[in-house]
C-alpha positions, 0 to 999 in steps of 0.5 A: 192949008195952014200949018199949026204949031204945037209947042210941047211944053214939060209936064210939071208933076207937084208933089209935097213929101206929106202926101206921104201921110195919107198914104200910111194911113191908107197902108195901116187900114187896109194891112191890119198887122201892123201896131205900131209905126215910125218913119223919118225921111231926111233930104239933104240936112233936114229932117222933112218928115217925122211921124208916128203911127198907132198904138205901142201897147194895143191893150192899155191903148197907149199911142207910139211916139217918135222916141218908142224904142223899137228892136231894129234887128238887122239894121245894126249890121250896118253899125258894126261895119261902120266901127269894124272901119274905124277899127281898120283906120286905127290898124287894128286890123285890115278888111283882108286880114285873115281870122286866123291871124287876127285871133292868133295876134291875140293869142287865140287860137281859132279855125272854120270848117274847111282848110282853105277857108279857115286859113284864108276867110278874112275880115271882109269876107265875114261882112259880105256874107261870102263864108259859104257857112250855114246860117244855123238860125235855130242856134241863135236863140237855142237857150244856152247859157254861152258867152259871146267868147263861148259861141265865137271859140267854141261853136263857130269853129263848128259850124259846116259850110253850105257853099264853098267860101266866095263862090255866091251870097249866103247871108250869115248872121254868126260872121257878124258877131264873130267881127263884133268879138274881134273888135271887144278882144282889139279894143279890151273893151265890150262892142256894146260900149265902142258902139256907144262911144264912138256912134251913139254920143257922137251922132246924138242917138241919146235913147239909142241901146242894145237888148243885152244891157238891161236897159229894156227892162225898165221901159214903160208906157210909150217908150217902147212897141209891144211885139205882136204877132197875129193869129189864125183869125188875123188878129194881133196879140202880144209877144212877151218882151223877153223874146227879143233878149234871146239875141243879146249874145249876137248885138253885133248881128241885130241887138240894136234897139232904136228910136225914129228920131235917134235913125234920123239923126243917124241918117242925117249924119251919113248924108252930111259924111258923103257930101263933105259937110260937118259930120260926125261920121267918117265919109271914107268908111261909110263910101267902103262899106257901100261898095259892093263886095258880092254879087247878090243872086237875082232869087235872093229876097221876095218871092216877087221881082220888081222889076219892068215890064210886070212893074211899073218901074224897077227896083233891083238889088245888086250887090252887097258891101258892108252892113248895106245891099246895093241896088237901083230904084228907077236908075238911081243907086240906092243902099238898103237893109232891112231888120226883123227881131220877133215882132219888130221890123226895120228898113233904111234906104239911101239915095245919095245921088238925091241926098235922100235917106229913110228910115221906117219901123214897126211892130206887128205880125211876127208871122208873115216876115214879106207882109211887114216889109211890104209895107215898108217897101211902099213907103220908101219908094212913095217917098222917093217919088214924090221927093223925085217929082215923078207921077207916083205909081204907089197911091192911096189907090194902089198901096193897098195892092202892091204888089198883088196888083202886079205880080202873083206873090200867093207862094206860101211855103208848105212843108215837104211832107204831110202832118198827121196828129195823132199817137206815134206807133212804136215810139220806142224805135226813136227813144234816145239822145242824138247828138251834133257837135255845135248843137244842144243834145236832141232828146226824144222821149215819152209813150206813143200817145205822148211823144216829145222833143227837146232841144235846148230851149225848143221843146213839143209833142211829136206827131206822125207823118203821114203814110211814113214809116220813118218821118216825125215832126214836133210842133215846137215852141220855147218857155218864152212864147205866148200861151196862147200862140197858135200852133200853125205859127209855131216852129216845125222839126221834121225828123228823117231817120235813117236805118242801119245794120237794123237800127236807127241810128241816124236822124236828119233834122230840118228847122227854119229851112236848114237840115242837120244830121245827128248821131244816135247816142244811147237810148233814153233808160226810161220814159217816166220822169224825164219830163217832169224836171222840164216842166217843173223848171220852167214854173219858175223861170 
């Protein structure tokens, strides 16, 4: 019998990082909501991949480039924590500090909702989204008139819980600009313009601003993506670019306008700040606003785990420091954010154990949030795996399927109750202004055959729900939208009212997947000429 020897040798696994390109082009072929495109991939202190995809503006055909400013959103959450670090070295404050007592340093006065949090909410707790406040998205873009001082003095004290203060993750937008405040109030001086100085100049983000200084308006051509949208026909169509200043008051939160090429310079000069090489970025403060300070429960995010044995391989997101998630990508940490303003969409993910970083955004379909991540998420762990030298999962055969080809993910919200068109009978029982503290007065008013709703800058017709006798709904929209965006992607309010002593004087709201009370205040006298000054202002707004 011979004896035969098998020598088992490594298989070698050749990747270059362009492969990545044919897989875009795959990606925005096959997910036709996407306009426009920009990625950058940086490993160690270069830039190994830079590119540009599709059209800024579809209608003039105009291509986007490296330097289209994009609205990045939430990604900037992770620049107000880096100042917020830079502000802590100066002592200006520390993380654990208390608001109270930050503000009262200041000579203001300034509480939240619930004695033991508004003595003891600090500094820290604000960034890692452990409050336990609400998120009251339909505020941050209600068409008030405030200050940022306004809504931070005025209307955050306002605001009610939804968890008790530490107990899990709540993701709040409002304690970002809340820090963001803190810091103009320490420094005398606009967020907008420490940001500047102390990130943009140094890192070289030359063509790097925020929605709220004016700048937007003199874009043209190429220097700036078309939001998009898409209709019922899953067909793109433009959303006015003045719906992305409706979060000018809350840049702390997500006003950042950006270029790709100005997030690869930001990229490279966090890599090069964590491996002690020439930056001009703190490594210190970057290292704290990456560890984690909250637990981020396991049904937060996508209506899909990405995790084995359904996956592949497993992403997991664990925790969440300072204006970053923590999580794990195929065993290596990762640190990663996600932003998303009215039709732009943004991502950054960091492999420091690789010295990997990247950046991707995109301007397409307002409606379906998940689809647009989607297509990011593909690409960072492509990208990853071929910088890795792993046999890739995500192909040009693949993508295209992720993760259907895996996981179910047709889970589409549908609303709790039954939409009825047609007139409201007995309209008048609902006639009146309702009121809720931090909110704008609710008016609702007009006939049976022609019932409206409005609420600061959200106004509409209100329908019946089906076989309720004390339901309503409003398809409701703002002065800045598209004329011809359909209403299936409009904005929902869902009306309960509330029966007693034989009167309806209570109604229960729910908008953007929160519900609010409201009092009723007094009835409307008529129903007449109430309209009518809404509608005239708006012709020359």
């Amino acid at each position: 019998m011979q004896l035969l020897l098998v020598l088992l040798l490594p298989v070698v696994i050749v990747c270059d990082i362009n492969d990545i390109d044919e897989i875009i082009k795959k990606l925005l072929v096959c997910r036709k909501e996407t306009a426009s495109l920009g990625v950058s991939i940086v490993q160690d202190d270069s830039t190994i991949f830079n590119k540009a995809y599709g059209k800024a503006d579809i209608e003039a055909d105009i291509d986007a480039t490296l330097e289209t400013r994009y609205s990045i959103g939430s990604v900037t959450k992770i620049f107000t924590s880096y100042l917020a670090g830079l502000h802590a070295q100066k002592g200006n404050f520390q993380w654990d500090d208390e608001l109270v007592d930050v503000f009262k340093k200041h000579g203001l006065q300034f509480s939240l909702q619930g004695k033991f949090r508004s003595s003891e909410a600090t500094i820290n707790d604000a960034l890692a989204h452990r409050t336990g406040i609400k998120a009251y998205e339909v505020l941050l873009s209600d068409g008030r008139n405030l200050t940022r001082a306004d809504w931070m003095l005025d209307v955050v004290p306002l605001l009610g819980e939804v968890h008790p203060m530490r107990d899990t993750f709540y993701y709040n937008n409002w304690m970002y600009t809340l820090v963001g405040y803190i810091m103009e109030i320490a420094d005398k001086s606009s967020y907008e313009d420490q940001v500047k100085k102390e990130i943009f100049d140094k890192v070289g983000m030359d063509n790097t601003f925020f929605v709220s200084d004016g700048k937007m308006d003199k874009l043209m051509g190429d220097e700036i993506a078309i939001p998009y949208s898409e209709d019922a026909n899953n067909q793109l169509y433009r959303i006015p670019l003045a719906v992305l200043k409706l979060i000018g008051p809350h840049d702390p939160a997500g006003g950042m306008m950006s270029t790709t090429t100005d997030m690869s310079n930001f990229i490279k000069a966090v890599l090069n700040a964590i491996n002690k090489k020439s930056s001009p970025l703190d490594a210190e403060i970057i290292d704290w606003i990456w560890t984690p300070q909250m637990m981020v429960p396991d049904n937060y995010g996508p209506t899909y785990d990405l995790s084995r044995p359904t996956f592949p391989v497993s992403f997991t997101q664990k925790g969440y420091g300072a204006g970053t998630f923590t999580g794990y990508y195929r065993g290596f940490r990762i640190y990663f954010h996600g932003g998303s303003s009215h039709g732009h969409y943004s991502y950054f993910t960091f492999m420091p154990e690789k010295n990997i970083g990247i950046f991707t955004v995109l301007s397409g379909n307002d409606y379906k949030l998940e689809d647009c991540f989607i297509i990011q998420q593909v690409i960072w762990m492509a990208a990853i795996d071929l910088l890795l030298g792993v046999d890739p999962w995500l192909t040009t055969e693949t993508a295209c399927n992720f993760p259907s080809q895996w996981s179910d993910v047709s889970k589409v919200f549908q609303p709790s109750y039954t939409e009825k068109k047609g007139p409201v009978e007995n309209s008048q029982r609902f006639v009146g202004v309702w009121k809720r503290p931090e909110f704008p007065d609710v008016i609702i008013n007009g006939t049976d055959d022609n019932f409206y709703f409005k609420m600061g800058a959200y106004n509409g017709s209100i329908f019946p729900v089906a076989d309720e006798n004390l339901q309503l709904y409003a398809i409701v929209s703002q002065p800045i939208d598209p004329i011809n965006w359909p209403d299936s992607q409009k904005s929902r309010a869902h009306m309960t009212f509330k029966i007693k002593d034989d009167k309806i004087t209570e109604m229960e709201l729910l908008m953007f997947a929160e519900s609010y009370s409201f009092t009723r205040s007094n009835h409307l006298a008529t129903t007449k000429t109430f309209f009518i000054l809404p509608l005239l202002l708006f012709c020359f707004l």
